[in-house]
C-alpha positions in Angstrom: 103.8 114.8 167.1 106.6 117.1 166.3 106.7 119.7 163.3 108.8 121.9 161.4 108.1 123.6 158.6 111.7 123.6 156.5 110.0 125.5 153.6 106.9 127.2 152.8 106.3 129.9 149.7 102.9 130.2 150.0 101.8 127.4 147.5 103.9 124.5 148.8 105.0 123.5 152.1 107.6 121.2 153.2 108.1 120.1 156.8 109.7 117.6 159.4 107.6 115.5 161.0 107.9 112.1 163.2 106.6 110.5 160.0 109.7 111.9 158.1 109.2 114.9 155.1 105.9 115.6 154.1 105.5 118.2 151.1 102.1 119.8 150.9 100.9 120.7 147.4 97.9 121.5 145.9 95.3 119.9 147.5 97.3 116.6 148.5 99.8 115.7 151.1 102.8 113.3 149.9 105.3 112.0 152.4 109.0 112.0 150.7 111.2 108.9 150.6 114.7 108.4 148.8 116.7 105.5 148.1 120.7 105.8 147.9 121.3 103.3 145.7 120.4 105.3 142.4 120.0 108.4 143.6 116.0 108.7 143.2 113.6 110.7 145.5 109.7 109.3 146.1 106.3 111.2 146.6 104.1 108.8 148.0 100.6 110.2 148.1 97.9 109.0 151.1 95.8 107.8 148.0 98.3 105.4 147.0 99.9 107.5 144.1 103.5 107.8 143.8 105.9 109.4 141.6 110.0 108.2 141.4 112.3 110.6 140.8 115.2 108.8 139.0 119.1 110.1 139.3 118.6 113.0 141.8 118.5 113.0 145.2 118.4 111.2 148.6 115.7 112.7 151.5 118.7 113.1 153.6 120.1 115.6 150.8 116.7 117.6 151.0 116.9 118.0 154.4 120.2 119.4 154.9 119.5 121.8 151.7 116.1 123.4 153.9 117.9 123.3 157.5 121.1 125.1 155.9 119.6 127.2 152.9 122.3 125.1 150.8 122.0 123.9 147.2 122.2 120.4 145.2 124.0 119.3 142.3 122.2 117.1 140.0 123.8 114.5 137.7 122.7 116.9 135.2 124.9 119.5 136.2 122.7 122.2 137.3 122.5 123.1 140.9 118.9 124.2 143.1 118.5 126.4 145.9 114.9 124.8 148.1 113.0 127.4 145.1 114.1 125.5 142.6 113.9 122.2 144.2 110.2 122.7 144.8 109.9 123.4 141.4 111.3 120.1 140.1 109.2 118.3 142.6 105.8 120.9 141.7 106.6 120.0 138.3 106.6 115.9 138.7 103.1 116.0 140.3 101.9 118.1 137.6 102.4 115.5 135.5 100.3 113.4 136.8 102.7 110.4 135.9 104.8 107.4 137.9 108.2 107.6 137.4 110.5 110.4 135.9 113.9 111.6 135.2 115.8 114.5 136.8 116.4 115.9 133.5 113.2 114.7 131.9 112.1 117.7 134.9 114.5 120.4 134.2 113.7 120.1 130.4 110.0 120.8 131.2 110.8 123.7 133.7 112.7 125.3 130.9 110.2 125.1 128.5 107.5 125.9 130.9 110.1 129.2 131.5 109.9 129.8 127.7 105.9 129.8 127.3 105.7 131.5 130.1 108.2 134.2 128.7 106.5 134.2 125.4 109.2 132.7 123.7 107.4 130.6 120.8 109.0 132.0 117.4 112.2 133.3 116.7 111.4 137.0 116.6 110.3 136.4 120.6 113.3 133.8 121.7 114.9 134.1 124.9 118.2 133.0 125.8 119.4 130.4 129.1 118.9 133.8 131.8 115.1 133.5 131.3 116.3 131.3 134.6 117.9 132.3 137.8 118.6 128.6 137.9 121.9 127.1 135.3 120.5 125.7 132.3 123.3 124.1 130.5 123.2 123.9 126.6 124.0 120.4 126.7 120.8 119.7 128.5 118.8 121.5 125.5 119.8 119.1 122.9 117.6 116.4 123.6 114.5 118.7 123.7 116.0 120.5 120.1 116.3 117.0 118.7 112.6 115.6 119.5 111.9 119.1 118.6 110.3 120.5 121.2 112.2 123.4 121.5 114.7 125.2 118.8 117.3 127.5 118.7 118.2 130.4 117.2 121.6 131.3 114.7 122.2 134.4 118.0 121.7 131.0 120.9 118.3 131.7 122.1 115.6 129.3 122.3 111.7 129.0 121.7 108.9 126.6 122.0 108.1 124.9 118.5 105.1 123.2 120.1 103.8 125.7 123.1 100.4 123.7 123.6 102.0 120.5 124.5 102.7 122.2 127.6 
């Protein structure tokens, strides 16, 4: 069996193999699988979990972002390097759930961002560059209308409910 490791930071590893992608996180092994039809990507665990990825990206789209150190565009409008991919991915086996949204993810990554930036009041707010990834405004407004996150009159933005996360 052929291998090639297409990404590999330590903490997560993707690589090619005969059975297709495999990403290694934590202390599971999921294979990846895509469908064009909606975009969505799948992490099918050897346990029998799996997590959908709705209005993403295709496998083939993952591949050619690690071979050519390229970037994707989600529906969203945002764009990931393979760092930020893997932390969309990280993120939607974190949760422990079966099926989520691309945007659902890059809401949770930015307020993950903000905790982790101590951003929970509006004396320690912190504005969109907390990121090295876009974060467009427009993308906020559904987590400042279930009011998970708020913003300040100057645009910056902090957690209203940090131990959610």
């Amino acid at each position: 069996m052929s291998e090639i490791a297409l990404y590999n930071d330590g903490k997560t590893v993707i690589r090619r193999t005969d059975e297709g992608l495999l990403m290694v996180f934590e202390d599971g092994t999921f294979r990846i699988g895509s469908s064009r039809y909606e975009p969505c990507l799948y992490l099918e665990g050897r346990e029998g979990t799996a997590v959908t990825i709705h209005n993403s990206f295709t496998e083939e789209e993952l591949t050619q972002l690690l071979e050519n150190c390229g970037t994707i565009n989600m529906i969203t409008g945002n764009s990931y390097d393979a760092k930020g991919i893997v932390m969309l991915l990280s993120e939607a086996l974190m949760l422990n759930g079966d099926s989520f949204d691309i945007g659902y993810l890059e809401g949770r990554c930015f307020m993950e961002l903000l905790r982790d930036a101590g951003a929970v009041s509006p004396d320690t707010a912190a504005g969109t560059d907390i990121s090295e990834y876009i974060v467009r405004p427009e993308m906020l407004r559904p987590l400042i209308h279930s009011k998970h996150i708020a913003v300040t009159e100057d645009g910056r933005y902090y957690l209203l409910k940090p131990q959610l996360l």
